[in-house]
N, C-alpha and C positions, 0 to 999 in steps of 0.2 A: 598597443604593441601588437602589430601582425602574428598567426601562427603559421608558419612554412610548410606546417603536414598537410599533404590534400585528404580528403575525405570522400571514401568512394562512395554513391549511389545507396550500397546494402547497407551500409554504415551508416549513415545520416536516418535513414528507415529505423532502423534499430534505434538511434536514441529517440526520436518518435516514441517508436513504441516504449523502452524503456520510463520513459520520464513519465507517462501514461500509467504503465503497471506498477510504478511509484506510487502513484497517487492513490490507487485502488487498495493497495495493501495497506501503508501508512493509516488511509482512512477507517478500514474496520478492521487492520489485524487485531486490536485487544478487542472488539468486537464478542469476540470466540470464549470470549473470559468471562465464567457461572457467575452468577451473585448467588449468594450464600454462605458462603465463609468467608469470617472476616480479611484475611491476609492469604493472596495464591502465589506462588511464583510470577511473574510476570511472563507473558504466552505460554500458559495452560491451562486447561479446559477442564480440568479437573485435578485435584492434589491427590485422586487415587491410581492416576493412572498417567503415561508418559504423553509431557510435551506434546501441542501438534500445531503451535500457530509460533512466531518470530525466529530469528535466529536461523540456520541452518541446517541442514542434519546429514551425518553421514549416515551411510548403508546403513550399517547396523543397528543406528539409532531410527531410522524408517521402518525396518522393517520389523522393529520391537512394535513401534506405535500402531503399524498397521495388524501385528497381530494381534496385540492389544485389545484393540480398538474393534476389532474385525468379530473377537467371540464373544466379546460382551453386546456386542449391538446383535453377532446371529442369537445371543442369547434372548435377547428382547430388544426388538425393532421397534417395542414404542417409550425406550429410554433416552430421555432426552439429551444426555451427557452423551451418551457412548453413538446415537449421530452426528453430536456438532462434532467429538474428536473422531470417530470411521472418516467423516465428510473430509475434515482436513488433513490427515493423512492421507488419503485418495488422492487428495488434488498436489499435495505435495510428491509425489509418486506418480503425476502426470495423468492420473483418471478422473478427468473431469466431468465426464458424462455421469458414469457411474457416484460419484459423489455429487452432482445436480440430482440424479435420481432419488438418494438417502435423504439429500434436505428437503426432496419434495415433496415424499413420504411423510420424513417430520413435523413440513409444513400441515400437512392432513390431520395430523395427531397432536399438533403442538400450534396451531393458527393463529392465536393472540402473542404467542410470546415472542416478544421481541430480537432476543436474541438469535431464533433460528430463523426467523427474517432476514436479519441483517446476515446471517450464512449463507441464504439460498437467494439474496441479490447479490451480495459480493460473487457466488458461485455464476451466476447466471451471468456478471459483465463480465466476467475472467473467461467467457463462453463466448462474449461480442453480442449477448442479449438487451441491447441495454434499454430499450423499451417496459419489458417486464423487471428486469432488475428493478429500473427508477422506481414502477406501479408496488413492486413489495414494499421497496425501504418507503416510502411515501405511509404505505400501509399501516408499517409499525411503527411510524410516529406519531406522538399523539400532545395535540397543540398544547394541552393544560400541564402537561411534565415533558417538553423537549427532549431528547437525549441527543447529545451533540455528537456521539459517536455515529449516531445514523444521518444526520443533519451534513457530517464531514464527508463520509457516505457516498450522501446524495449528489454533494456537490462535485466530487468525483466523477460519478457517473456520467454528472452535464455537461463537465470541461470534457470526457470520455468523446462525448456528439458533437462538441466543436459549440456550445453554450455558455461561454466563458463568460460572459457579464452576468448572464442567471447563475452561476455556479459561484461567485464570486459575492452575490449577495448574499448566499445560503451558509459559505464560509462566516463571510462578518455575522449573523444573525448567531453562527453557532458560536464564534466566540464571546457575544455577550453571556449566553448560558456557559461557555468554559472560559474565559479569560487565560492568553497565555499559554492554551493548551498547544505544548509543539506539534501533534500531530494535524492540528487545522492550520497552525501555520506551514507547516511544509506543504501542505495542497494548495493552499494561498500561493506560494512561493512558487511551483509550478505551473501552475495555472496563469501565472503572469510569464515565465518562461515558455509558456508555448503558444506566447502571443509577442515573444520577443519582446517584452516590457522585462527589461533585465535589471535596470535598476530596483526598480519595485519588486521583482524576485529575488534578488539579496538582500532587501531591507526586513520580508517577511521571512525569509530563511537565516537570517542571522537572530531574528527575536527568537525563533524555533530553536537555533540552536545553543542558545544564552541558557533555556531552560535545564536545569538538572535532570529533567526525564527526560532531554533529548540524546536518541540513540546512531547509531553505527550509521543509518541509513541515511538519516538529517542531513551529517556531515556531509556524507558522501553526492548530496545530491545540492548541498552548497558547494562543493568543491566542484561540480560540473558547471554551476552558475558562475564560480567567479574564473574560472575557464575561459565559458564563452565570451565574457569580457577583457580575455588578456592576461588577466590576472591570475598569470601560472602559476608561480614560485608560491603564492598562497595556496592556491588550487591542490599543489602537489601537498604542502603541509599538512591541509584540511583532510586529503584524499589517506596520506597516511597513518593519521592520530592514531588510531584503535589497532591498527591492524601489524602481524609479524613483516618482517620483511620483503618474504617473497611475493605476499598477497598484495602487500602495498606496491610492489613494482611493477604485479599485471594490473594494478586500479591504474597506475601511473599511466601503462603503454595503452589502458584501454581509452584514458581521458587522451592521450597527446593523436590515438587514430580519430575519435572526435572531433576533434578542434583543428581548423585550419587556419584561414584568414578571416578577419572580423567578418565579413560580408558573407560568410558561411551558415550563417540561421537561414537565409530565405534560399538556400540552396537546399536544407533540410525541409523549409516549408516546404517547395515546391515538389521535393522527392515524396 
């Protein structure tokens, strides 16, 4: 089925970049999340203090976090908790230099632990660094205990340089250490979408999103897969499940300026 919307130029650019910063967050946003208590919320960085990774936030909940966030780190800069959650507020507040700075700091105070690794590459490709990005997450992996949240990570960062067969290894390698886990499958899933391998991107994006931990974002970025292939009337379904009305009809008008005629991926490539 042909789509009749043309798609301009910035637009085709933009989902580029979009499907890209898909992949980067999916890959380490629980990243951000302490060990040490048994049970957190799911994206937070600490149960004694506010949310700063998944989900959204309005005003007032940003600028709780970054207060938060802000005098417990001026309090003590070499707290480990209170730079991963300053860093992610920062960056969700659009300061990403300044939050590169805190986890480089951390880095200096904190150099084995993994977790703040995986902050200050995530922080570094969200920057277009991704030479050092890759050299950290690389760093905090360690071959006798895998963690596949850095491994999905990495793989990120490759399909990021246009490495898609190596980034695509690093996926399957991390799903044998996580089986199943949605969030390697949705980098999987893109990662073959942005080599226009669309069926294999909906065969990994629908395992991703069969899982009960798969989220808001999964959908959403199966609903732009089965799009590109015509496949509206689903597309629309997928694109609405979670969300109120009005939000589903700007994902709606944002998926139909997307999508034009099938032959509309290598006009995307090409932009």
């Amino acid at each position: 089925m042909d789509m009749s919307i043309q798609v301009d130029t910035s637009a085709r650019a933009l989902l580029v970049h979009r499907l890209k910063v898909a992949m980067v967050i999916v890959a380490v946003s629980s990243v951000f999340m302490l060990a040490g208590c048994a049970k957190k919320p799911t994206g937070s960085v600490s149960s004694h203090g506010p949310a700063t990774t998944g989900g959204t936030y309005n005003p007032a909940e940003l600028q709780k976090a970054l207060n938060y966030w802000g005098k417990r780190y001026q309090a003590d800069r070499k707290d480990r908790d209170a730079a991963l959650g300053y860093a992610s507020a920062l960056r969700k507040n659009g300061q990403l230099d300044q939050a590169i700075a805190v986890l480089r700091f951390g880095m200096i105070q904190h150099g084995k632990d993994r977790l703040m690794a995986s902050a200050y590459g995530k922080a570094l490709a969200a920057k277009g660094q991704f030479a050092q990005a890759l050299r950290v997450i690389q760093s905090a992996q360690l071959d006798d205990r895998p963690d596949w949240r850095l491994m999905s990570a990495e793989g990120a960062i490759l399909d990021q340089t246009g490495k898609h067969a190596d980034a695509r290894r690093v996926y399957k390698a991390a799903l044998k250490v996580a089986p199943s886990e949605p969030s390697i499958l949705n980098n999987l899933g893109l990662s073959y979408t942005l080599t226009n391998e669309l069926k294999k991107a909906e065969g990994a994006l629908r395992k991703a999103n069969a899982s009960p931990n798969a989220g808001q974002r999964i959908r959403q970025n199966l609903a732009l897969v089965l799009g590109l292939q015509g496949k509206f009337k689903e597309a629309e379904r997928m694109a609405t499940a979670d969300l109120p009305p009005e939000q589903a009809q700007a994902n709606i008008a944002y998926l139909r300026s997307m999508l034009s005629q099938r032959n509309s991926w290598k006009d995307i490539k090409r932009s």
